[in-house]
N, C-alpha and C positions, 0 to 999 in steps of 0.2 A: 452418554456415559453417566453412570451414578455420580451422584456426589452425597459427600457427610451430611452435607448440610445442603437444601433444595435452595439456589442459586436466590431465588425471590425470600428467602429467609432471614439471608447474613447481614447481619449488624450494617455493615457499612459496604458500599459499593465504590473500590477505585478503579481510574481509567486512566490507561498510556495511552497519548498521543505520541506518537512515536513516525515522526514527521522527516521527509527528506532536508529540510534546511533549520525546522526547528521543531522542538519537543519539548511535552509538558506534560505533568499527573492533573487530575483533579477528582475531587472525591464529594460525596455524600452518605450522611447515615439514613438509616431504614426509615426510621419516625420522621425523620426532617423533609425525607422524600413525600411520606403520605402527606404531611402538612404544604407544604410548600415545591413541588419537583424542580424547582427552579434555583433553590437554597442549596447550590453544589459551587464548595471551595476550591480553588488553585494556587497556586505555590505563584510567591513572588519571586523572580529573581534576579538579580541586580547584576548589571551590564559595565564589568569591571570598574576602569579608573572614570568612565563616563557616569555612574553612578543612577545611571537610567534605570528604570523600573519597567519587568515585562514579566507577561504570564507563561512566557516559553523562552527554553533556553536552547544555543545552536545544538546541535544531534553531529557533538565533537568530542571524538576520546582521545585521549591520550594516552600512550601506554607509553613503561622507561624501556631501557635497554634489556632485561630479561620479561618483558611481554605484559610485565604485571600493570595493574592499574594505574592511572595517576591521577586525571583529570577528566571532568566532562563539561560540556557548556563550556558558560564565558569563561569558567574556569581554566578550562584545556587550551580554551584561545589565550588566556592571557600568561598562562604560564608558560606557554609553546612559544609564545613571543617574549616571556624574558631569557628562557633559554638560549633562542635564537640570537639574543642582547649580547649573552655573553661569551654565545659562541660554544655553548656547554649543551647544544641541543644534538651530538652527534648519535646514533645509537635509538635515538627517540622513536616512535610510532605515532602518525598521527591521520586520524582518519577523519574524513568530514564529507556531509551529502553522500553518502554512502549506498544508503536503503533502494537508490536506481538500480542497484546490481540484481537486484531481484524481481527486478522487471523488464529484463536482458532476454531475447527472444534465442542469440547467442550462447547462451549459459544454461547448460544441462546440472540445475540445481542439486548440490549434495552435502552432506556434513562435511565434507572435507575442501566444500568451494573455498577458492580463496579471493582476498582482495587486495588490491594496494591501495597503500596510505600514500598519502601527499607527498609524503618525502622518500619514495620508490621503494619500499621493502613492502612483500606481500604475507600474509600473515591469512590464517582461516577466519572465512566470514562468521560462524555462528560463534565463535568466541569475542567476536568484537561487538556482534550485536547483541548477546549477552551481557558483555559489562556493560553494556549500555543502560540497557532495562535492570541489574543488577543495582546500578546506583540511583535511579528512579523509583525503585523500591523499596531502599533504604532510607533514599531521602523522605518520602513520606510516610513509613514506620518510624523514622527518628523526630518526624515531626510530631505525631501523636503521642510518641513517648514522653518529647518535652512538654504537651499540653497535656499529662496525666490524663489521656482518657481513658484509659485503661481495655484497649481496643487489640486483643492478639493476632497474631498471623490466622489463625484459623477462623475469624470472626471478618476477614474481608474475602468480598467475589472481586476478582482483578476484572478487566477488562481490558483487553488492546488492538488497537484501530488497524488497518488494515486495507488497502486499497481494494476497492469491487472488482476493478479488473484484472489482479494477481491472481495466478492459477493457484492448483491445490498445492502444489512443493510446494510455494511461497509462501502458503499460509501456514503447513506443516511445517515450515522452516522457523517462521515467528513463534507456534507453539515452542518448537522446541527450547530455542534460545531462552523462551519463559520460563523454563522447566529449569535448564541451565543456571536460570539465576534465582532460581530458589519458588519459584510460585508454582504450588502444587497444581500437577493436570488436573483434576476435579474443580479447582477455584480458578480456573482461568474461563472466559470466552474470548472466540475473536468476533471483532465488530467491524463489519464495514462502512467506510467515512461516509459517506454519503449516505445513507441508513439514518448514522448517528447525529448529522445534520440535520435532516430530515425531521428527525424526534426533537429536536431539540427547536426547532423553531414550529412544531407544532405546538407545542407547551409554549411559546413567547407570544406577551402580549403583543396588540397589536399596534402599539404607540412605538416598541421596540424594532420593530421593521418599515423600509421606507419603502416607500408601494403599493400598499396597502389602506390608503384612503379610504374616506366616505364608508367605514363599516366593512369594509371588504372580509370577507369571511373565505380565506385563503384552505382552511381545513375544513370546511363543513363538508359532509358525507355529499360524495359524488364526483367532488372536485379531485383534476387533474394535473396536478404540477412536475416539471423536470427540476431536478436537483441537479447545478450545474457544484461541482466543488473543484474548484480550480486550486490545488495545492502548489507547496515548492516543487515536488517533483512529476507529478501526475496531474491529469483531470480527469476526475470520475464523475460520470453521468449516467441515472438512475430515473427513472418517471415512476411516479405515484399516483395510485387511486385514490384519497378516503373513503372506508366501506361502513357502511350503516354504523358498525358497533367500534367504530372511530381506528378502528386499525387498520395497517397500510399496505397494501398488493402493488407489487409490483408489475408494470403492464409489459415492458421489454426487458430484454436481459443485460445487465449490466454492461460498459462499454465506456470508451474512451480511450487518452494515449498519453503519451509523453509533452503537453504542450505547458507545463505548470511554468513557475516563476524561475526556474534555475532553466530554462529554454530561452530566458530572456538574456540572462547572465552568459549563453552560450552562444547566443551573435553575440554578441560583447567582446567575448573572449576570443571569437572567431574575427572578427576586426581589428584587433588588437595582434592578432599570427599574421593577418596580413602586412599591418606595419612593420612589424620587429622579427618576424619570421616565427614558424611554430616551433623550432628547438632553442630559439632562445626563452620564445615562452615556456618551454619545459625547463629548464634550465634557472630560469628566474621562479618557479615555483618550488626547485629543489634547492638552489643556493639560500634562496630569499625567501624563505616561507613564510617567515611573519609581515611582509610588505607584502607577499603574495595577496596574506588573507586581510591584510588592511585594505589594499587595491577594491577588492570584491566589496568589503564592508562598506568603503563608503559608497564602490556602486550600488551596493542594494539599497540604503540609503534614499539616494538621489534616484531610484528604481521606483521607488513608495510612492513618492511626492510629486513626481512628472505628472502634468494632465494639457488638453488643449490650451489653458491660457496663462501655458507658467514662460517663462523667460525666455526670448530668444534664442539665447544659448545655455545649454548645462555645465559647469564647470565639474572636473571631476579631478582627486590631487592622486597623481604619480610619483610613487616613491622613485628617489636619485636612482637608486641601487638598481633602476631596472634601466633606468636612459645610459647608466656607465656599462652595464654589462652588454646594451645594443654599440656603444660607440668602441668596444673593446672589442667586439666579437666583427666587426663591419670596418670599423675606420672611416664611419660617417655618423652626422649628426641625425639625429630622429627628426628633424624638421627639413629637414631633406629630403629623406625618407617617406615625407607625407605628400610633400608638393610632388613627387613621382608618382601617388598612388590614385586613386580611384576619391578618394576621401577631402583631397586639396581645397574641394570647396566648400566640407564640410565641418573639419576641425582645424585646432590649432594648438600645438603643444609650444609651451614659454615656461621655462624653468619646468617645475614641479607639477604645471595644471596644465590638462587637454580639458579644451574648449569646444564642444560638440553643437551641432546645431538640433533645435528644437526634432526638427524634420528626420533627421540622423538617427538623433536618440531612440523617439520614436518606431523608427525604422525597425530598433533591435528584437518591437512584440510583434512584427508582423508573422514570423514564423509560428508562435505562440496562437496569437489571435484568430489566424487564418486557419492554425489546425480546428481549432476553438467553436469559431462560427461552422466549419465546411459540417465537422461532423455534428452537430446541433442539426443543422437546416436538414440532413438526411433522415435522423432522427424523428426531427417533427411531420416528416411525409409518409414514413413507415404508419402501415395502417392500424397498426397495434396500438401506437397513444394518440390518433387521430382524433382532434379537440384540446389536444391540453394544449392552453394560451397561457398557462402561468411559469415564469423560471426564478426557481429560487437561488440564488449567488452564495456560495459559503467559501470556506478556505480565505486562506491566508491571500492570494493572487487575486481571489474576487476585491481585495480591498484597494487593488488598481485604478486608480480617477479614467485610465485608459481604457483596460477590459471592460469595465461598465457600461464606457461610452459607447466600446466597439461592439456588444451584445445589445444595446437599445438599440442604436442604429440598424442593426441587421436585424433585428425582429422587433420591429416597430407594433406588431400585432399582437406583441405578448406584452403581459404585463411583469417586469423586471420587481422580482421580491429580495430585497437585502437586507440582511437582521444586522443590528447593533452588534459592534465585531465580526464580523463574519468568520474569522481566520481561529475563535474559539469557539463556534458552530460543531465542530467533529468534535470537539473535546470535552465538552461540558455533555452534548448528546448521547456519545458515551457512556456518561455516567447514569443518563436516564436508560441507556438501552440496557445497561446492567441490571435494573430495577426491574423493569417490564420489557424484557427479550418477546414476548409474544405482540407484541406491537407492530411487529411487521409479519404479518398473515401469511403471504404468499412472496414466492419469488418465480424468477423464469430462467429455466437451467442455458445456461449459457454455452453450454456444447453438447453433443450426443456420447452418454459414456458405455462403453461397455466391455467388457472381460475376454481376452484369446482363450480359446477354448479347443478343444477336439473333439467334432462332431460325427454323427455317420456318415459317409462319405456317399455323394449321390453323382453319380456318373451326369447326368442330365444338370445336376445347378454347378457343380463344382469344379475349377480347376483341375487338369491333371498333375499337374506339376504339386497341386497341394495334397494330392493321396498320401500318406502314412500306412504302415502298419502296426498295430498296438496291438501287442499278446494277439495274434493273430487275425485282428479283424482289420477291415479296411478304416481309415479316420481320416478325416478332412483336416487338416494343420491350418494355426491363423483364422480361425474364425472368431467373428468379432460377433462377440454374445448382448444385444443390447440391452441395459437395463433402462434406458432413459432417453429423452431425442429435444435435441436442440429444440429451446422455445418451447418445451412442456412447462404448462405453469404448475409450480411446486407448493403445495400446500406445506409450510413450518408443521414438523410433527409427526407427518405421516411416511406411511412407508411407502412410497414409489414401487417400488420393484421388489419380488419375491420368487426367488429363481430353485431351482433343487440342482446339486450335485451330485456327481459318483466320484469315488477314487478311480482312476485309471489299471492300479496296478493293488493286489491283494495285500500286500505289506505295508501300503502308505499309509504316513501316522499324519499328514495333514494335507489338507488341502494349497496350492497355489497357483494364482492366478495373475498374468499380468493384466494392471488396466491402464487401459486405451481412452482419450477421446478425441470428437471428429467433430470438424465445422459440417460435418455433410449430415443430413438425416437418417440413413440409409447404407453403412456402409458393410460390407460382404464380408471383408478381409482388413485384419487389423494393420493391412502395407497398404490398403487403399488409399487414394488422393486425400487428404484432412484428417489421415489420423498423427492423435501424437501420444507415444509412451508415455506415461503418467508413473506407474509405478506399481508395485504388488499388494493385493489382496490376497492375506494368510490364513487358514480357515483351521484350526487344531482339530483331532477327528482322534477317536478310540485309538487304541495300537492292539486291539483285536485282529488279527490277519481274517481277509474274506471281505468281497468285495459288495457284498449283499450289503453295505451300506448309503445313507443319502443325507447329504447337508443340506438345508432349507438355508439359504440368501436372503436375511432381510436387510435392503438398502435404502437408508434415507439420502436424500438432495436438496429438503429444502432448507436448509437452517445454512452457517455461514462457513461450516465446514460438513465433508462427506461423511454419513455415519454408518455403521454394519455391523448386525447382531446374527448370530448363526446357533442354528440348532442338529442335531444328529439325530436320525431315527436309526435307532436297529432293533428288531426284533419287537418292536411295537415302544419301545422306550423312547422318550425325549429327554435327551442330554443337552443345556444351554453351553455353548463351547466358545473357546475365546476367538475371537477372528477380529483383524487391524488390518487401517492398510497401511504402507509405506512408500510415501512420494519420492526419499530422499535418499534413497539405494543405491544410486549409483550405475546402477542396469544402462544398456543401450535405448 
């Protein structure tokens, strides 16, 4: 799409990280980028009454009793919990670790998805994730305002992060909520995290990653590294070339799953439904919310800092409010409750603190880990990045004493690369992907897409049962028109596919198309095994009646969203016509 102003132009370049357990801005101007690409600011924010200092704040809102704003971050947490204090939190809204809903295989993504908050009222997702990015975008427009830089809304290209493995809704769903919160479509890209990693620890010296000994020249043209980004809620995993003229192709197509850090917090929480049962765990996060989200807090905490030679045992402190509502709801003590269970020899709860063993604890990343390791090891055999020995660790979860260990261990043959912070890897990258989007050369289409369509109908290839008749001729129904095939490497830029149309019927004033994609290469029919509705491609066409017209299809795939530009011939003229697609329709 056009934009005002060509994206490598704009004054300043900012980036949302917009993270399942935590979220940050950070930004850069244009000169600062040529002098330095590494001179990219982030917003401090301070960790309530603990007074702690961090570059990202929790991805928690808070809305009152009529929907409207209230809080976000530590904000939302600390206000939710004096509410909570005074018992004046009835009516409230509050949402937190949210952004998984969008990576729900379950969940036929639409503007009108909804979600529930922690305290059981469901409310629409894109309005939540909206105020989200609405007040991230204030906060750093009000921050430039108070340093007089004199830097306007139309003078930044936004950026925001986006998981590689999210489909197109997903990411048509992020645009939108962007849009929702004021940042004009022309100044937006979306970035995918692993990408932005990528970049961003290309640009880092090599004093600032550990792994990289004795000169190691981890970017020089040739070399093959997997980017492992183990986030709060996903891990995305991407492999990289470097090609002669230092920019990055992708050799397989994006991939990963749900094994991030809030996977660890989910044995946790699944151990915990064991002891006290699971309704009273729902029950204790609807009564007791604010102890709910302290419980978590200190386990992520003590989540950080575990590694092979930390203590015996982990203490972790249990608020009252949850041991009175188990001895109210049972008519027995929790420590009771434990010597019956599976765990007897593992913990121990006394007053307010369960005592967990090393071994135990531990226990809770094997789910995480083991996803972690299985699909890496599959990865590295596939013949497509056959030779890449290098994995680069980013995310928030790579900053695990444990995941590190359990990624050396299992691939003793690669050399394990981890940049200084890892968990602001996506977010500073970002900022440089905003600067130099052509940075990443090529990608590799991750599914087979293509358009239902109505063909001539061939007694010999085609089903019967899919014959039509249209204005009297015979038509094949469901056919899946391909423009693209899983594992095509996608050159940034170029047009893939350029297809021509007709109107079916002499009156039609547009064209539309549903689209399809398919884990298969090769599919016949848009019901065949691995297809999945995606969503409409709209093509506008003269309101000339007469069917003697043809649309030319041009489709891009390689950049980080789908792109199509459509032309009209009639009568020897070319009309450029407006044509969009739409993931987020609601269609079956």
């Amino acid at each position: 799409m056009a934009h005002a102003i060509p994206q490598e132009q704009h004054l300043m370049v900012a980036a949302i990280d917009f993270g399942t357990t935590y979220s940050g801005y950070a930004f850069s101007f244009r000169h600062d980028f040529e002098a330095d690409p590494l001179k990219v600011s982030a917003n401090n924010w301070t960790a309530g009454s603990a007074g702690l200092v961090s570059l990202k704040t929790p991805t928690t809102v808070l809305l009152n009793d009529k929907e409207e704003f209230e809080a976000f971050g530590y904000e939302a947490e600390d206000k939710y919990t004096e509410l909570a204090d005074d018992d004046a939190h009835g009516g409230y809204h509050y949402f937190r670790r949210f952004k998984m809903m969008l990576f729900d295989p379950k969940i036929r993504l639409t503007r009108h998805t909804t979600i529930k908050s922690l305290t059981g009222s469901s409310l629409k997702a894109i309005d939540v994730f909206a105020h989200a990015i609405r007040y991230l975008k204030k906060h750093l427009t009000d921050t430039l305002e108070t340093r007089a830089t004199g830097v306007l809304d139309g003078d930044i290209h936004w950026v925001l992060t986006v998981p590689a493995i999210w489909d197109d809704p997903a990411k048509q769903f992020m645009r939108e909520a962007a849009e929702m919160a004021g940042i004009t479509c022309g100044q937006l890209t979306i970035c995918l995290e692993p990408e932005a990693a990528s970049m961003y620890c290309k640009y880092l010296p090599i004093e600032k990653m550990s792994g990289t000994e004795d000169g190691f020249a981890a970017f020089r043209p040739g070399r093959k590294y997997l980017v492992l980004d183990a986030g709060g809620g996903t891990v995305d995993i991407t492999v990289h070339e470097v090609q002669k003229d230092q920019t990055l192709k992708e050799l397989d197509k994006a991939s990963g799953g749900a094994w991030g850090g809030t996977r660890v917090d989910q044995s946790f929480k699944e151990m915990m439904e064991e002891l006290v049962t699971p309704a009273i765990m729902e029950q204790f996060a609807l009564k007791h919310t604010a102890d709910y989200i302290d419980m978590f807090r200190d386990f992520e905490t003590k989540k950080r800092n575990v590694k092979e030679d930390s203590s015996a045992k982990i203490t972790l402190k249990i608020p009252i409010s949850l041991t009175e509502l188990f001895e109210e709801e049972t008519e027995e003590e929790i420590s009771d409750a434990i010597k019956k269970s599976k765990y007897k020899k593992e913990i121990s709860w006394v007053g307010d603190k369960l005592r967990i063993s090393k071994d135990c604890f531990k226990g809770f990343f094997d789910a995480a880990c083991n996803g972690i390791v299985s699909h890496v090891q599959k990865l590295l055999d596939n013949k497509n990045v056959r030779g890449t020995d290098n994995i680069l660790m980013v995310g928030g979860f790579s900053e695990s004493p444990l995941l590190q260990q359990t990624v050396r261990q299992a691939f003793p043959q690669c050399r394990i690369i981890i940049p200084q912070e890892p968990g602001l890897a996506v977010l500073k990258g970002a900022v440089l992907f905003g600067h130099k989007p052509k940075t990443i050369s090529s990608r590799v289409a991750k599914f087979t897409y293509g358009v239902e369509t109505y063909t001539n109908f061939d007694r010999h290839k085609h089903r019967e049962e899919k014959k039509k008749i249209v204005e009297g001729k015979e038509k094949c129904a469901d056919s899946f028109d391909k423009h693209v095939t899983c594992g095509d490497e996608l050159t940034v830029d170029d047009i893939q596919s350029r297809k021509t149309y007709y109107p079916l019927y002499a009156d039609q004033k547009k064209l539309s198309f549903k689209v399809f994609a398919s884990s298969e290469n090769d599919p016949t029919y848009t019901d065949d095994y691995g297809c999945r509705y995606l969503g409409t491609l709209t093509m506008d066409i003269s309101d000339t009646t007469g069917k003697d017209r043809e649309v030319e299809a041009s489709l891009s795939f390689g950049g980080t969203e789908l792109h199509v530009e459509a032309k009209e011939t009639k009568k020897g003229k070319i009309n450029v016509k407006t044509a969009r697609f739409d993931f987020l329709d609601g269609e079956p």
